[in-house]
Structures are given as C-alpha cells and as structure tokens.
ZANUDO-135166 format. One line per field, with one value per atom (N, C-alpha, C): residue number from 1; atom name; x, y, z. Coordinates in pm, whole numbers, plus 50000, padded with zeros to 5 digits. Each point is the difference from the previous one (the first is absolute). Layout:
seq = c(NUM	...)
atom = c(CA	...)
x = c(X	...)
y = c(Y	...)
z = c(Z	...)
//
This chain:
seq = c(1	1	1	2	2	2	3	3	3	4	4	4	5	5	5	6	6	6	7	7	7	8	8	8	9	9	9	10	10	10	11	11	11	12	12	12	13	13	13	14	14	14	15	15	15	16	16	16	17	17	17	18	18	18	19	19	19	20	20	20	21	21	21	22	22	22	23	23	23	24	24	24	25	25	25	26	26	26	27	27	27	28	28	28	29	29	29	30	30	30	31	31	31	32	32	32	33	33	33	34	34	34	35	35	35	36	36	36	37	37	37	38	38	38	39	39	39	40	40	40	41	41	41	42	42	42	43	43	43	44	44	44	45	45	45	46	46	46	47	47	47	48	48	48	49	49	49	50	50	50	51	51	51	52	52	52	53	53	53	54	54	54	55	55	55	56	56	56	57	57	57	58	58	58	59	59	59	60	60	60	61	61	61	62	62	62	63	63	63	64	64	64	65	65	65	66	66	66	67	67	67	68	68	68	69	69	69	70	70	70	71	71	71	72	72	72	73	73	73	74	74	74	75	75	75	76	76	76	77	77	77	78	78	78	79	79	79	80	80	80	81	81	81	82	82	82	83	83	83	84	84	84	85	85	85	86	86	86	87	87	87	88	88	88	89	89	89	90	90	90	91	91	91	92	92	92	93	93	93	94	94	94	95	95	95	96	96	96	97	97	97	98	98	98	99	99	99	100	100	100	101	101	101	102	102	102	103	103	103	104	104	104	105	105	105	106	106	106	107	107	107	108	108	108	109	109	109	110	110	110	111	111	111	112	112	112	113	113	113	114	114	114	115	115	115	116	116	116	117	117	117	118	118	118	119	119	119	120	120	120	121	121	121	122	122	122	123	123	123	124	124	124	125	125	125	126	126	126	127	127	127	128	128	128	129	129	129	130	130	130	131	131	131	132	132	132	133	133	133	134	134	134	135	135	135	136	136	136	137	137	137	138	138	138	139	139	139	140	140	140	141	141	141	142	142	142	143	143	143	144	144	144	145	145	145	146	146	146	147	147	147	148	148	148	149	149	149	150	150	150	151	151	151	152	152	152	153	153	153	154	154	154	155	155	155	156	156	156	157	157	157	158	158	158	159	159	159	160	160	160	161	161	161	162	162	162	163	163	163	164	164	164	165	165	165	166	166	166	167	167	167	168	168	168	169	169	169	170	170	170	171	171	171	172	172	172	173	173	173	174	174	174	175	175	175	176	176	176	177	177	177	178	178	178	179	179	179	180	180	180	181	181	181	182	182	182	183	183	183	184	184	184	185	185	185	186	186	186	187	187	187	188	188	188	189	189	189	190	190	190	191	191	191	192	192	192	193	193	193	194	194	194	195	195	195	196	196	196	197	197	197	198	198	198	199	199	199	200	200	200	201	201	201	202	202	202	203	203	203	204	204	204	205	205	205	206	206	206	207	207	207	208	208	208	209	209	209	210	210	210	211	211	211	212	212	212	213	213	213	214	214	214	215	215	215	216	216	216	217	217	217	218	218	218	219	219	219	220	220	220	221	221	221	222	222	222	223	223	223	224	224	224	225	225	225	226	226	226	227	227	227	228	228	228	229	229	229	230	230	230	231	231	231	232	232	232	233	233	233	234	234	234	235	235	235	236	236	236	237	237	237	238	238	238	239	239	239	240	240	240	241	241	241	242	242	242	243	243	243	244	244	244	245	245	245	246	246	246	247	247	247	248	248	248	249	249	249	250	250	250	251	251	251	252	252	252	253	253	253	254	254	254	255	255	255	256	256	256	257	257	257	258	258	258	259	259	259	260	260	260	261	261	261	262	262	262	263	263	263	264	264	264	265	265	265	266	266	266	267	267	267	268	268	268	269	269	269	270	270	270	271	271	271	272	272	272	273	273	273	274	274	274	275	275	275	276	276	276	277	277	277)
atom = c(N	CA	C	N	CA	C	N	CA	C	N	CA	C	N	CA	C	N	CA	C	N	CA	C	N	CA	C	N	CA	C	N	CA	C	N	CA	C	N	CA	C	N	CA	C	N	CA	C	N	CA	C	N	CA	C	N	CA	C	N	CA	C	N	CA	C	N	CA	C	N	CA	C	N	CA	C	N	CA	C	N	CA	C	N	CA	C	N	CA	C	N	CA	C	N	CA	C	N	CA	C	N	CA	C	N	CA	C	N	CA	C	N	CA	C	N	CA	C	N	CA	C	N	CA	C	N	CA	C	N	CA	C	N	CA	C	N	CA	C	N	CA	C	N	CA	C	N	CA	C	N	CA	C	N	CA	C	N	CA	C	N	CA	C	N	CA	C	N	CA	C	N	CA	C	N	CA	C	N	CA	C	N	CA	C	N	CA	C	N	CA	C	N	CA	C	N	CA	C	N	CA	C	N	CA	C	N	CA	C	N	CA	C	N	CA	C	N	CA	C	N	CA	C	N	CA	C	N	CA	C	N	CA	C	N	CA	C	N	CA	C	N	CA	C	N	CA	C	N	CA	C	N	CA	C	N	CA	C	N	CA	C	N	CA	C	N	CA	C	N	CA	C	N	CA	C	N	CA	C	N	CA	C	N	CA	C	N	CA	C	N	CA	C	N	CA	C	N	CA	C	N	CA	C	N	CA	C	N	CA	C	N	CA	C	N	CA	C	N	CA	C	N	CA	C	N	CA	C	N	CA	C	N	CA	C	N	CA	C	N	CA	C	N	CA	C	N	CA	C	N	CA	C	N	CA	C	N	CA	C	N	CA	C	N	CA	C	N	CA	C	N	CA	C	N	CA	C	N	CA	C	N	CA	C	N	CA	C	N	CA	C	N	CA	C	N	CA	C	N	CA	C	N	CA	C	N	CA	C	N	CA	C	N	CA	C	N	CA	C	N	CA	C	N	CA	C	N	CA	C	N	CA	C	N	CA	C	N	CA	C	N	CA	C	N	CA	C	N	CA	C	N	CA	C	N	CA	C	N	CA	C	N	CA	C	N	CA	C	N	CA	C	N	CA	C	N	CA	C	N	CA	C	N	CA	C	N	CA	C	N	CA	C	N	CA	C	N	CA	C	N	CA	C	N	CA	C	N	CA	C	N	CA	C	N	CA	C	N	CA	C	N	CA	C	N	CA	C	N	CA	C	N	CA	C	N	CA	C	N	CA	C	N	CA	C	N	CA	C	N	CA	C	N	CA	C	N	CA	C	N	CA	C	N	CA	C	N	CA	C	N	CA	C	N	CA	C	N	CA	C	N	CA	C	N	CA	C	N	CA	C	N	CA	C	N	CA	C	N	CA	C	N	CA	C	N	CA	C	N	CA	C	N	CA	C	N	CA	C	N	CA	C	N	CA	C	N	CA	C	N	CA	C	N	CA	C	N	CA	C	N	CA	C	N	CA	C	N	CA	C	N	CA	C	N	CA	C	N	CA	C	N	CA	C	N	CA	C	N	CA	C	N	CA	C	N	CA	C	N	CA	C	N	CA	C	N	CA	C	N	CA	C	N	CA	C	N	CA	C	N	CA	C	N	CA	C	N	CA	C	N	CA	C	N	CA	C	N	CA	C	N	CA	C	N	CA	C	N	CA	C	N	CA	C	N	CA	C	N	CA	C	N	CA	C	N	CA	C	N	CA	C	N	CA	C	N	CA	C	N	CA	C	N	CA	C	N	CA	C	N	CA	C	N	CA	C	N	CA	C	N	CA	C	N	CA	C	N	CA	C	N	CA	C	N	CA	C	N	CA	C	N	CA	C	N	CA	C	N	CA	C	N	CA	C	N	CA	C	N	CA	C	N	CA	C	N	CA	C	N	CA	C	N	CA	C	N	CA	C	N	CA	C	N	CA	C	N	CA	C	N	CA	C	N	CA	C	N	CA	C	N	CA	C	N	CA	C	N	CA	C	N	CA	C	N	CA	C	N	CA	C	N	CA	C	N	CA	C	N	CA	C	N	CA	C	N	CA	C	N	CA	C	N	CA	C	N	CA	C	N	CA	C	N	CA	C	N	CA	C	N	CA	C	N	CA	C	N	CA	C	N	CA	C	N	CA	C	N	CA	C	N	CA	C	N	CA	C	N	CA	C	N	CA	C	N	CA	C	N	CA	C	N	CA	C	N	CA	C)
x = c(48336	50130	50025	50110	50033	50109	50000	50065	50100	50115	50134	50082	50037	50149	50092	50105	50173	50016	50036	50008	50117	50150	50033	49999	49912	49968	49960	49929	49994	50080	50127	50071	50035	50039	50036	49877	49891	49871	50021	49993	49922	49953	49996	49927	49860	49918	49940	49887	50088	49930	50042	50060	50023	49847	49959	49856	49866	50038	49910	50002	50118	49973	49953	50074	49960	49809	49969	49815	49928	50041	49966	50015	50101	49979	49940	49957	49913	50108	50067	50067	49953	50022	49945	50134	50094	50060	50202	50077	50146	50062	50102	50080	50168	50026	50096	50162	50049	50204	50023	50035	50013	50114	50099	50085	49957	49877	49969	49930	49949	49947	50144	50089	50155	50093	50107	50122	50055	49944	50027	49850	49938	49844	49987	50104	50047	49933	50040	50021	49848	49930	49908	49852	50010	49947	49841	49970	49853	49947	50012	49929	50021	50151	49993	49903	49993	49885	49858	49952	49871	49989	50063	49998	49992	50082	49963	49858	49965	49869	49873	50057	49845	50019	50120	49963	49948	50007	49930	49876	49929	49862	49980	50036	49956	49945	50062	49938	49961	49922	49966	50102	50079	50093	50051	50006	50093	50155	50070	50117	50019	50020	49938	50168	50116	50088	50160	50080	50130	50063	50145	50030	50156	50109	50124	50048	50003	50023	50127	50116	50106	50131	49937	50093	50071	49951	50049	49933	50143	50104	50110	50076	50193	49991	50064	50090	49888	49892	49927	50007	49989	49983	49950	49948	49917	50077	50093	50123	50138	50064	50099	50081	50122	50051	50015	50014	50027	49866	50069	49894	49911	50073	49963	49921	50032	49926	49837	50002	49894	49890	50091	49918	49946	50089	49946	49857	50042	49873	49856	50035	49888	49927	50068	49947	49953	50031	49911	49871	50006	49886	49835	50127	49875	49958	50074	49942	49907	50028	49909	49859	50011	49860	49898	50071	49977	49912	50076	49981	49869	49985	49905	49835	50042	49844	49967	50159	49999	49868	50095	49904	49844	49978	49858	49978	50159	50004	49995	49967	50019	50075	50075	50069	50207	50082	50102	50050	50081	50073	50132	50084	50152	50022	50046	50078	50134	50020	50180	50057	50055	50089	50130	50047	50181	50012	49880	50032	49969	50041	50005	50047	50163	50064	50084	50118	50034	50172	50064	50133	50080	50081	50149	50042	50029	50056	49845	49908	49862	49977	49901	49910	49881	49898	49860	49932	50022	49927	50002	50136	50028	49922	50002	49957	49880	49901	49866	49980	50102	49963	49995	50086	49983	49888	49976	49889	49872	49992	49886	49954	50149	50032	49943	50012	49959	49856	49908	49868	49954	50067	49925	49993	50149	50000	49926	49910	49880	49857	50012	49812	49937	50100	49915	49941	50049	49980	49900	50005	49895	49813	50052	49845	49953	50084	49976	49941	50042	50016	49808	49991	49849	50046	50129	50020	50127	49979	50038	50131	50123	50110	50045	49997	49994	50177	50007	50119	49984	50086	49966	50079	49935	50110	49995	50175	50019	50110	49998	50063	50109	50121	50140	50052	49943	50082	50026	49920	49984	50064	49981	50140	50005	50062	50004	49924	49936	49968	49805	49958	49800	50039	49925	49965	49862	49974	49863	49868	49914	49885	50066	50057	50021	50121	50058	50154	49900	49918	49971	49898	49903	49893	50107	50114	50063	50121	50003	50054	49869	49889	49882	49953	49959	50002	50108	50165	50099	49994	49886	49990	49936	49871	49895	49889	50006	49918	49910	49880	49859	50048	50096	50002	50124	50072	50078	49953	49999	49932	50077	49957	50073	49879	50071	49878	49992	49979	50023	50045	50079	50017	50022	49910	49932	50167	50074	50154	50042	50080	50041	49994	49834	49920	50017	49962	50039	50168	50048	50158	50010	49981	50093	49911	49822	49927	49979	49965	49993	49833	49919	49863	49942	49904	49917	49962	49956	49983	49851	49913	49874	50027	50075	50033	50076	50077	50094	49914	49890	49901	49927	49965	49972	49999	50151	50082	50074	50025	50043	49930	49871	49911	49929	49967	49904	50100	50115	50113	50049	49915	50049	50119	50055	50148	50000	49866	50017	49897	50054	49970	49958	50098	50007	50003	49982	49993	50080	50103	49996	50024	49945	49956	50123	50109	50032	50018	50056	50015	50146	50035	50118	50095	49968	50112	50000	49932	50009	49955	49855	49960	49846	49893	49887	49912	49893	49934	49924	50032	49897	50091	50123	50121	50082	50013	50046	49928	50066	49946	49895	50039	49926	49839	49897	49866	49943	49980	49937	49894	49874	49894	49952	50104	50033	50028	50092	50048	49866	49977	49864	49878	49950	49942	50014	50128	50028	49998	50026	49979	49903	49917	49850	49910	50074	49936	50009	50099	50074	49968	49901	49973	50145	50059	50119	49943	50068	49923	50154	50082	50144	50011	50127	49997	50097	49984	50026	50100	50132	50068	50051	49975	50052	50164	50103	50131	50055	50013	50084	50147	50091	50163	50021	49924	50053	49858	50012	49894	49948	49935	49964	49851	50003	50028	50104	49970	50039	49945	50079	49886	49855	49978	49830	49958	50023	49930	50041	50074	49947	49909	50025	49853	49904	49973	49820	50002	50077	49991	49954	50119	49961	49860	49924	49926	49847	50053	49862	50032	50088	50012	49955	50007	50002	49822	50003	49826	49881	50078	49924	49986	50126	50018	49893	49976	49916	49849	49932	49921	49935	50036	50010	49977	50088	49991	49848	49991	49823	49967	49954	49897	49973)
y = c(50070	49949	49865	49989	49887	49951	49828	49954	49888	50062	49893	49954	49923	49912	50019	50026	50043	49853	50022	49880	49918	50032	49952	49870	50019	49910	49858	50038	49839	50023	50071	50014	49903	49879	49876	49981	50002	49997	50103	49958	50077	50093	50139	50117	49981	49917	49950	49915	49943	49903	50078	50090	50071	50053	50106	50076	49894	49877	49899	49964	49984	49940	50103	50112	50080	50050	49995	50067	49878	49870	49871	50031	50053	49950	50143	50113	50103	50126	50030	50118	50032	50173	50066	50033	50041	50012	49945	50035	49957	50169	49980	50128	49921	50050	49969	50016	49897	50011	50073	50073	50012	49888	49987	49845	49890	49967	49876	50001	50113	49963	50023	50063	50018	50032	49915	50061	50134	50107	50078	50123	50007	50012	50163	50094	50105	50025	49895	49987	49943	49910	49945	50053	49909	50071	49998	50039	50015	49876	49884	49891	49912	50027	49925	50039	50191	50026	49967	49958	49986	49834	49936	49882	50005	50065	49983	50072	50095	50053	49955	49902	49907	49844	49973	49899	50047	50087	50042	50047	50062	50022	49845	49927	49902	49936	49951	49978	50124	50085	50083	50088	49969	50093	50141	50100	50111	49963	50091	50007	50138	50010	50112	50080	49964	50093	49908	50031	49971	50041	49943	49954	49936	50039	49924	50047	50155	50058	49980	49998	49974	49943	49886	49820	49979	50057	50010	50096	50030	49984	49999	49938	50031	50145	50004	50143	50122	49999	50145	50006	50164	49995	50205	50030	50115	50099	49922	50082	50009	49940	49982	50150	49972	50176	49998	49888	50026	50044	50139	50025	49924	49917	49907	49900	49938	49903	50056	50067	50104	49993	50084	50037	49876	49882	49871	49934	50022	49947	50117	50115	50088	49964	49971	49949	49896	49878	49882	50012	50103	50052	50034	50122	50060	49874	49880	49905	49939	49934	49937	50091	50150	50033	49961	50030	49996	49858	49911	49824	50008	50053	49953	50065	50117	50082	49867	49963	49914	49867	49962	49872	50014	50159	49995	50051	50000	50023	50114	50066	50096	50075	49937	50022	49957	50020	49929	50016	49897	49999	50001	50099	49950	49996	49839	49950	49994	49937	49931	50053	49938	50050	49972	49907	50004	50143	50000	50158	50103	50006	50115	50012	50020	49956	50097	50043	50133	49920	50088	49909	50032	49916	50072	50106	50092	50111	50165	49911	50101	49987	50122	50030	49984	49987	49910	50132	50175	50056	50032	49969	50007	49945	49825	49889	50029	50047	50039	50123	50111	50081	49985	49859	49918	49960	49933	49932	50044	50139	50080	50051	50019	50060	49935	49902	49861	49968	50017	49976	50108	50113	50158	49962	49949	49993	49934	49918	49926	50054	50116	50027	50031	50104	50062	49886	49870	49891	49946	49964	49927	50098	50148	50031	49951	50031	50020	49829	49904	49814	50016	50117	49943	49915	49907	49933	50137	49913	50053	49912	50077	49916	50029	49865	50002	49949	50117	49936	49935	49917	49886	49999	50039	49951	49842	50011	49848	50002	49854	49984	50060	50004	50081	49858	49848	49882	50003	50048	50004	50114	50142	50090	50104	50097	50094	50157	49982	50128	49995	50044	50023	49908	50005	49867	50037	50066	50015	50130	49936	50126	50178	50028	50140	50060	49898	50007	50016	49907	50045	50067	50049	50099	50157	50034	50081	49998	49952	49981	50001	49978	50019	50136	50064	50134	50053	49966	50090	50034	49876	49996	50109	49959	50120	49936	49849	49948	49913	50000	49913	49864	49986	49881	49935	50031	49931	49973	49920	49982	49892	49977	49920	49878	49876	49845	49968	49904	49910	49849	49976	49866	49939	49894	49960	49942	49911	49932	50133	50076	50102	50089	50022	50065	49978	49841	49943	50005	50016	49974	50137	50170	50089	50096	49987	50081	50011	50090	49973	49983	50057	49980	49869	49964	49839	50067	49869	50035	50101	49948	50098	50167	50005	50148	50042	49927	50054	50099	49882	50054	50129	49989	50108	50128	49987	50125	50052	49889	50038	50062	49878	49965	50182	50013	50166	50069	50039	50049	49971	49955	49940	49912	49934	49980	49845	49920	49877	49935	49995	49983	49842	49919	49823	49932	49890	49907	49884	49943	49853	49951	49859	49920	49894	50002	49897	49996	49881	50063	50013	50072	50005	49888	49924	49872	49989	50040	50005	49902	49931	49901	50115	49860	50059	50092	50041	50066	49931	49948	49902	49897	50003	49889	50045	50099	50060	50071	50071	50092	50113	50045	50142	49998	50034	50030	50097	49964	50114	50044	49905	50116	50153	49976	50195	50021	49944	50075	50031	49904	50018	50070	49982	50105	50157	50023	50203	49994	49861	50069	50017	49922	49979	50127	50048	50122	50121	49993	50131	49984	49927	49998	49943	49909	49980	49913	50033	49981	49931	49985	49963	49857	49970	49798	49977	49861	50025	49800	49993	49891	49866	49867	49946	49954	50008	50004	49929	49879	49882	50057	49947	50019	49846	49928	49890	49898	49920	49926	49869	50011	49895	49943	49850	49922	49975	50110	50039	50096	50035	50157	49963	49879	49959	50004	49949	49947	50185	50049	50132	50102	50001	50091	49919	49879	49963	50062	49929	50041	50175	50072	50145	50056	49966	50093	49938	49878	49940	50067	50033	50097	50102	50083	50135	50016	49895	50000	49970	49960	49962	50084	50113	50134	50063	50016	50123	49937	49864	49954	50046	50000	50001	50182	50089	50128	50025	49993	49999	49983	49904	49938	50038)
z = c(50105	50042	49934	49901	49963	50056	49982	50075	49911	49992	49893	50069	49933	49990	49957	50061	49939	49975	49833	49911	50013	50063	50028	50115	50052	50117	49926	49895	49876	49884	49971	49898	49903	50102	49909	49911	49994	49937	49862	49855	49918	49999	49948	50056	49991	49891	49981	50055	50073	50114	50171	50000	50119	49979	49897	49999	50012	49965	50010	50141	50091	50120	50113	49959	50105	49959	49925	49935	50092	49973	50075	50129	50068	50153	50054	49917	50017	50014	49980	49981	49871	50041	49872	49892	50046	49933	50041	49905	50031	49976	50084	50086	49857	49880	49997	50040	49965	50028	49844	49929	49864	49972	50119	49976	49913	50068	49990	49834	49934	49861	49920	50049	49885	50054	49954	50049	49994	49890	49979	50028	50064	50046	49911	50022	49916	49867	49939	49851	49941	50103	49941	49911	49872	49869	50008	49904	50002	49978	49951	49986	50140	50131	50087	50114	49981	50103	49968	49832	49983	50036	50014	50032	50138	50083	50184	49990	49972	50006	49961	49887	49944	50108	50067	50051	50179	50020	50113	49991	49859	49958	49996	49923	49966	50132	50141	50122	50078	49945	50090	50134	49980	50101	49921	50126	49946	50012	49939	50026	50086	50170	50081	49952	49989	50054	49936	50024	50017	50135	50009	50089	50030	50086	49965	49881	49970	49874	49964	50069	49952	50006	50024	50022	49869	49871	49854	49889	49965	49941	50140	49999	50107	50027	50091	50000	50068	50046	49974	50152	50041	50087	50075	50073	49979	50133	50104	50043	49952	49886	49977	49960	50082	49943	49837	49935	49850	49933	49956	49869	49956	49866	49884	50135	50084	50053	49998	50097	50025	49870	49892	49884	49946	49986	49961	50084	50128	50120	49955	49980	49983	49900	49846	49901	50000	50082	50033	50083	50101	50062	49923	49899	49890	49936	49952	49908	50102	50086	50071	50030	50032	50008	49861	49884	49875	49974	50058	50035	50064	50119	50100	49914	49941	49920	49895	49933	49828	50096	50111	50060	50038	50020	50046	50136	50083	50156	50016	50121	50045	50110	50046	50113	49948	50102	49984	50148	50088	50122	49978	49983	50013	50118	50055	50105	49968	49894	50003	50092	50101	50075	50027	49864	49921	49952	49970	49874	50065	50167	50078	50091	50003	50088	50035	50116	49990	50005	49851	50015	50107	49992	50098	49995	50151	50007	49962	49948	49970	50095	50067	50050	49996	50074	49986	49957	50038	49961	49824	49964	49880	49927	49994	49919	50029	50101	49984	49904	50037	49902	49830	49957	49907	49946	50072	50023	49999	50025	49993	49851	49941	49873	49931	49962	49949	49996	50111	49992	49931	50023	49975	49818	50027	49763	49963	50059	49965	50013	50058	50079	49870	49898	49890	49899	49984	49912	50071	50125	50068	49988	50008	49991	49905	49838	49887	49950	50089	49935	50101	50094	50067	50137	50007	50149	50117	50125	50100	50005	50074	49984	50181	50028	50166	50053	50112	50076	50088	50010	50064	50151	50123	50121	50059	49988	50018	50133	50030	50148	49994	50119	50031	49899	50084	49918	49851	49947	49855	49937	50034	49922	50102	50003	50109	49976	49857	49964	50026	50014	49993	50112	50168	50033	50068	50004	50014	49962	50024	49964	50000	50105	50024	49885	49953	49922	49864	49997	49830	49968	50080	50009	50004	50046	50011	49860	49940	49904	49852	50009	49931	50018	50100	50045	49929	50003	49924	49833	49961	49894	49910	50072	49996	49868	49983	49906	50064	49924	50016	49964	49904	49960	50063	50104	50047	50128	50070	50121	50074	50144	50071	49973	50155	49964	50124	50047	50092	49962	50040	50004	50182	50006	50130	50094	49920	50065	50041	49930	49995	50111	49992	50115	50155	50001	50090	50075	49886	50091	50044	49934	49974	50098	49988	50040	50165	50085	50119	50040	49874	49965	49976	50021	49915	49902	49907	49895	49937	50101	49988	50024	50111	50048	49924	49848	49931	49891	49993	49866	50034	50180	50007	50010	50030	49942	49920	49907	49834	49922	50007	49842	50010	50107	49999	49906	50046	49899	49891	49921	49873	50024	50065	49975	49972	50006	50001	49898	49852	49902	49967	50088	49951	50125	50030	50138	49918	50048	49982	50131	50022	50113	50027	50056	50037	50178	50074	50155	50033	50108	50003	50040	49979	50010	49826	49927	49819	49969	50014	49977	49981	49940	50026	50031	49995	50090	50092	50107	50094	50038	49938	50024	50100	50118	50084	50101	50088	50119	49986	49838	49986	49988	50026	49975	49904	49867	49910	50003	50065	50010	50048	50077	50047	49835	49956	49870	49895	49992	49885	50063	50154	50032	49981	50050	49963	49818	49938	49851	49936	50049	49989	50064	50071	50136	49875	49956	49943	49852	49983	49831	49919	50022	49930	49860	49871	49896	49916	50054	49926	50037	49935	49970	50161	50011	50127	49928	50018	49933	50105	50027	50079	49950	50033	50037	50057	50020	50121	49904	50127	49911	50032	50110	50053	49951	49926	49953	50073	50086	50103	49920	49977	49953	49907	49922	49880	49925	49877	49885	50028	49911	49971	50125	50082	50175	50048	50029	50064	49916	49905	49910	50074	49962	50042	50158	50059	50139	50015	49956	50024	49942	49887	49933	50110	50041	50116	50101	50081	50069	50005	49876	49998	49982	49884	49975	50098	50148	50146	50044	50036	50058	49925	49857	49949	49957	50028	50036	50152	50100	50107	50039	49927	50039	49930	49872	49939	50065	50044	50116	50155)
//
C-alpha cells in the first residue's frame, strides 16, 4: 500500500521540488492534477512527460495515478446533450489515460464535477446514461495503457450525478470492464454514505469495486483534521490484503499546502505504525 500526495495541495511549488518535498516528509508517491504540469495536459509532448518522470525518479517517488482529469481544456463535459461536446470530453479522457501509463501511473480518478452536470430541462437518468457512455469509450484504452480508470462518487454539493458507492459500482457493473472501477473518497463518503468508512471497505473492496482511497475528512480538510477516524479504514484494507495507492486530499488547506501534507502523511504513518504492531 502506497501512500501519495495530490500535487495540487503544493502546486504553487515547482514540480520539481513538489517530488522533493513530498519524498522528504515520507510519502511515497504524488497523485497528479494533469492541470497543474500544462495548460493544455492533452497535448503534452514527449520531452514534458520525460521530464515529470525523471524528476520524480530522481527523488525517489512514484507518480501513483492522475486525478481532476478534466478542469482543462474549457468546455468538456461527459453529460452534455451535445454530440461534439461529448466526443471532445471522450477524446481528452483517452489522452489522459495515455498520460497517466506515458507518467508511469497506474490508476486514474475522474471526479470533475463541473464536467457532470445534468442541464436544464434533462433528466438525471439521461445525463447518467451519458455519462456511462463516456466511461465505457474509455475501458478498451485503459486495459490496453495497463491502468484502471476509476469513477469517482462525489457529494449531492458538488454535482448531482455518481454520489455514492452504489451509483458507481452499478454503473461499473453496466460496463462490464476490469479496468473501469469505482474508489472511495473518505469527504465524499462521509457526507453521502450511511456506512463508516471501514464498513464501506468492507463491503465494496471484496467486490472489486474499490480500486483507489483518497483520504480527506468530511469537513475537506485533512485526514486527522476533523471528526472522521481512519483506522477502521486502514484496518479492513489491511484485513483484505489491499495492495493499491491510497492518496491524501485536503480541499481546505489548514495551515496551509506545505503544513497539511506534513501533518497528514504523520498521521497516516501513526495509524499504520500502530496497526503493525
């Protein structure tokens, strides 16, 4: 079980010195934004991915996954009744899996939840049935790149489509692929689930359906910066042989980027100190 950092949380930082700070305060690896290395994350050439990849060899970190797939390019979006939108969002999809193998990762989370929204006058079963379309046009690229491409359930606050475990395990099931899979994300969990978070794992993860963990609590800060308790969490993953990257996530940066990484990865590294033992 490895344990990363969604790089945005130190973005203002160099990519450079992001793989340097996070190897330092003991994370194994960074969870990327494809945002944050290009404006155009799509497009990016072969000399900009051998450069993120030698500066994360270079400090010993992996690059576990991507993440926040599609904040850019404008415009995309994976319920929209327009055609061309659609086809444009799908083709950024396929590039980004393409991205996450080029980086070394193995996984991908699409959250965006601008880019899943159900317009005016649609129907929610519609824009899901969208929406389904959309992951499915990706499963055959994702076996073939070697990573898993995860849906992501996110709060009602955040978009109205996936909001929890049962919505995207049933939409993965419609799929009928190995390589598309559902995640957990812990905020999320917390707001939408009627489960804790241990009892979530323990009835997902047996079912294949829970491919990725990221850690934040549901107030969107930290892991250890709120109400929630993860050692249930890391116990059932630990119980259940869980062998996948597991990403810390604040949306709300208490101190700040630099000050909640240290904080969280001492956290997390107490919890799984503690279960060893």
């Amino acid at each position: 079980m490895r344990i990363a950092l969604c790089n945005e949380v130190i973005a203002p930082m160099p990519f450079p010195r992001q793989c340097e700070y996070a190897a330092k305060l003991g994370y194994d690896g960074l969870e990327i934004a494809p945002h944050t290395l290009s404006d155009e994350p799509h497009r990016m050439g072969a000399a900009q991915v051998a450069a993120a990849r030698s500066a994360a060899a270079d400090c010993g970190v992996a690059v576990t996954g991507l993440h926040w797939l599609l904040l850019k390019p404008a415009g995309l979006s994976i319920s929209a009744r327009d055609d061309a939108v659609r086809k444009k969002t799908v083709d950024v999809m396929l590039a980004m899996v393409d991205l996450c193998a080029r980086l070394g990762g193995r996984y991908l989370v699409h959250g965006s939840p601008q880019q899943r929204r159900i317009e005016p006058g649609e129907t929610r079963a519609a824009a899901m049935a969208r929406a389904r379309d959309c992951f499915a046009a990706v499963a055959e690229r994702a076996a073939q790149a070697g990573v898993v491409y995860c849906i992501e359930p996110l709060s009602s606050e955040q978009t109205p489509l996936i909001n929890t475990l049962e919505e995207s395990a049933a939409m993965v099931e419609g799929i009928g692929s190995a390589s598309v899979r559902s995640m957990l994300d812990c905020s999320a969990a917390g707001r939408m689930e009627k489960e804790p978070l241990g009892a979530l794992v323990e009835r997902w993860l047996p079912k294949g359906m829970i491919a990725h963990v990221q850690l934040n609590d549901r107030n969107r800060r930290g892991p250890g910066q709120g109400e929630q308790r993860f050692a249930p969490l890391f116990a059932s993953l630990k119980r259940h042989g869980y062998a996948g990257d597991v990403a810390v996530e604040p949306f709300d940066y208490v101190p700040d980027g630099p000050g909640a990484a240290a904080r969280a990865i001492g956290y997390v590294r107490g919890i799984l100190e503690a279960l060893d033992a």
